[in-house]
Phi, psi and omega in degrees: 000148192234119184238139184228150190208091198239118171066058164223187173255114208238129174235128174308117169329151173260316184228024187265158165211124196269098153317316176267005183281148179225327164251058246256086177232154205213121192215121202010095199241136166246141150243152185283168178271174240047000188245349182302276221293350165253059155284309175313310194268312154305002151292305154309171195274331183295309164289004211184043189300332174267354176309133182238353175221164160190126215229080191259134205201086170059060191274144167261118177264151182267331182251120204271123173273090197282294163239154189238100154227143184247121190237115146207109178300333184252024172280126178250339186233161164177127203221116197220121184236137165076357196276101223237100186208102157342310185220123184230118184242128172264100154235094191263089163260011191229032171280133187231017189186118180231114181233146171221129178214138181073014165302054201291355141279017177273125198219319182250118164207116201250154203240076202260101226167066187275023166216021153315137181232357199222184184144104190234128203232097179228120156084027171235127192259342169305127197270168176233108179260352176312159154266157193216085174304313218267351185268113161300318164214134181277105167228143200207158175263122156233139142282113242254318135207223191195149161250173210206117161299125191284024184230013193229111184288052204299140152302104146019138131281359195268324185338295198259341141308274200331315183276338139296342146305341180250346145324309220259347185320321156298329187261315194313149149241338207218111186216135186241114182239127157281071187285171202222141163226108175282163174276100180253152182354159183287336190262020184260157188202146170226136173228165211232119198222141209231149165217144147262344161275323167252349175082048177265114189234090180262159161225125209230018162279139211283162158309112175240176180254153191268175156302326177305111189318141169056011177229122178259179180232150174217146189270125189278003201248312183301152186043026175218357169257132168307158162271152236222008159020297195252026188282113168281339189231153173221147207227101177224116177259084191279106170252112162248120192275010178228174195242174194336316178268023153276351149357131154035016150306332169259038162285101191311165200262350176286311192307117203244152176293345179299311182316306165294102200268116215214019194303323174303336194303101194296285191219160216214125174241152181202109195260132148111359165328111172253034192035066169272178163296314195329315190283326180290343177271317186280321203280357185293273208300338169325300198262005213273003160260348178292086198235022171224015168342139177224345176198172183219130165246132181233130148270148156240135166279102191270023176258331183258329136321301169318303188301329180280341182253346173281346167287285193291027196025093174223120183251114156243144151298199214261303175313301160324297182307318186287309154325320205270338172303305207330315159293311210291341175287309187276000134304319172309301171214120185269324188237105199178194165242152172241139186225121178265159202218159148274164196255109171295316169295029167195140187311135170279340164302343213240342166061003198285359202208142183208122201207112176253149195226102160316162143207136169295153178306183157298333174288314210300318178271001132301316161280343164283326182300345186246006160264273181062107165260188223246358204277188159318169169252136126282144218236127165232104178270151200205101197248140163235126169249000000 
């Protein structure tokens, strides 16, 4: 049994119990006043003794609801967006899918789900100190840095991700990060350098100062995300507010590609591209080790192309814009085929994505089938929005 409840007003029970209910959402829902606190009891095994998903999407409390607690023993999904409660107690033991985003009055949560295997933590600053032995994929928000008044001590927004990657660093296999890159001071350049065997996810320009008097940018990123040993597959989605063809322009010349051990590496996706060099040196250095490709997908974003040639009053025809992916792909990896695809992840009216897919020639894959190491195969995707 399935119950959905969407754009009402809703006053909760007080003593009904649905037995048979199992699938539960409740999406911009008022509850009246007096009944917010028996949310928590329609969640529960007591009004719900067989529920098993439950979907909370901007419930309006009318009357302020301080605390949330949900005892539902047979709940396997739970998914609460917007759900504006201090304190949130899980006590779930057989829950294997948890996403919680944007719980922006959330300051306490504890988590009882000792066989989470998912977890998606986006736009919450409240830390999770529970243990979570059994979780396999991770998805989280960072902030890549922040200016910060030197007379005003702000908090890490970061904090309480961070500290969950360093919970959790042993168990993750599978970790998806949503960095936020702010629009910093004109002369700030920020880069972005990636790894997957050992997991180094950086942003590495030292703090300088802007003109702007007392306000420095500081980086949130450096030295605090653990390494990450068993991760196989990585997701790192970079919504960046400056702009674009400063990518990956500051990869230091110290920096040597050896340090990046990429020997696992199957297969490497890289979305949102705009074929400057900048992006051609860092995704160079990414791969400069990478020596068991088994497939490569590079997208371009011809809305930022185009925006970059209206900048620079440059009229190229089609044939150029393609000359120009054409290099920047076979530079990239000369030896193979490049094959264009279509880009499923953009609308076809709008033609805005252009997406070629590597594979190595047939010698190449033959001589890796007999080096072949015995570790795992491993996956790294890389999106710029």
């Amino acid at each position: 049994m399935r119950l959905g409840l969407s754009h009402t007003k809703v006053r909760l029970p007080r003593t009904a119990v649905f037995t048979s209910l199992k699938d539960l959402t409740l999406e911009f829902v008022e509850l009246a006043a007096g009944s917010g606190h028996l949310l928590a009891r329609l969640s529960s095994a007591a009004c719900c003794p067989s529920l098993q998903k439950v979907r909370m999407m901007r419930i309006n409390f009318v009357e302020w609801t301080k605390e949330l607690v949900l005892d539902a023993g047979e709940l396997l999904e739970l998914s609460m967006e917007g759900v504006n409660s201090e304190l949130l107690e899980l006590r779930t033991p057989k829950l294997l899918h948890l996403e919680i985003n944007e719980c922006d009055h959330l300051e306490s949560l504890r988590v009882s789900a000792p066989g989470l295997k998912e977890l998606t933590y986006i736009g919450n600053t409240a830390f999770i100190h529970d243990p979570l032995p059994c979780l396999r994929r991770l998805k989280i928000d960072l902030l890549s840095h922040m200016g910060v008044d030197d007379d005003d001590e702000e908090e890490d927004p970061n904090s309480s991700n961070i500290c969950l990657l360093n919970r959790c660093s042993s168990s993750i296999r599978c970790l998806l990060v949503h960095l936020y890159v702010p629009r910093i001071y004109a002369k700030f350049k920020s880069d972005l350098m990636l790894t997957i065997f050992l997991f180094l996810l950086l942003i590495f320009p030292d703090p300088r100062f802007d003109r702007q008097e007392n306000v420095r940018c500081i980086d949130l990123i450096e030295d605090k995300i653990p390494q990450l040993p068993n991760v196989t597959s990585l997701l790192v989605n970079i919504d960046v507010e400056c702009q674009r063809h400063s990518f990956g322009n500051t990869v230091a010349d110290n920096w040597k590609s050896s340090d990046i051990s990429l020997a696992n590496l199957r297969q490497a996706e890289f979305r949102g591209m705009t074929g400057t060099g900048f992006e051609l040196r860092f995704l160079q250095f990414v791969l400069a080790n990478a020596t068991d490709l088994q497939s490569v997908t590079v997208s371009f974003n011809l809305y930022f192309i185009e925006e970059e040639e209206e900048e620079e009053e440059e009229e190229e025809e089609e044939e150029e814009e393609d000359s120009r992916m054409c290099y920047f792909l076979h530079t990239l990896l000369g030896d193979g085929t490049w094959t264009a695809c279509e880009d499923e992840n953009f609308d076809k009216p709008y033609k805005c994505s252009k997406l070629y897919k590597w594979t190595p020639s047939p010698f190449a894959v033959r001589a890796r089938k007999r080096h072949r190491s015995s570790k795992c195969d491993r996956k790294l995707q890389l999106v710029l929005n």
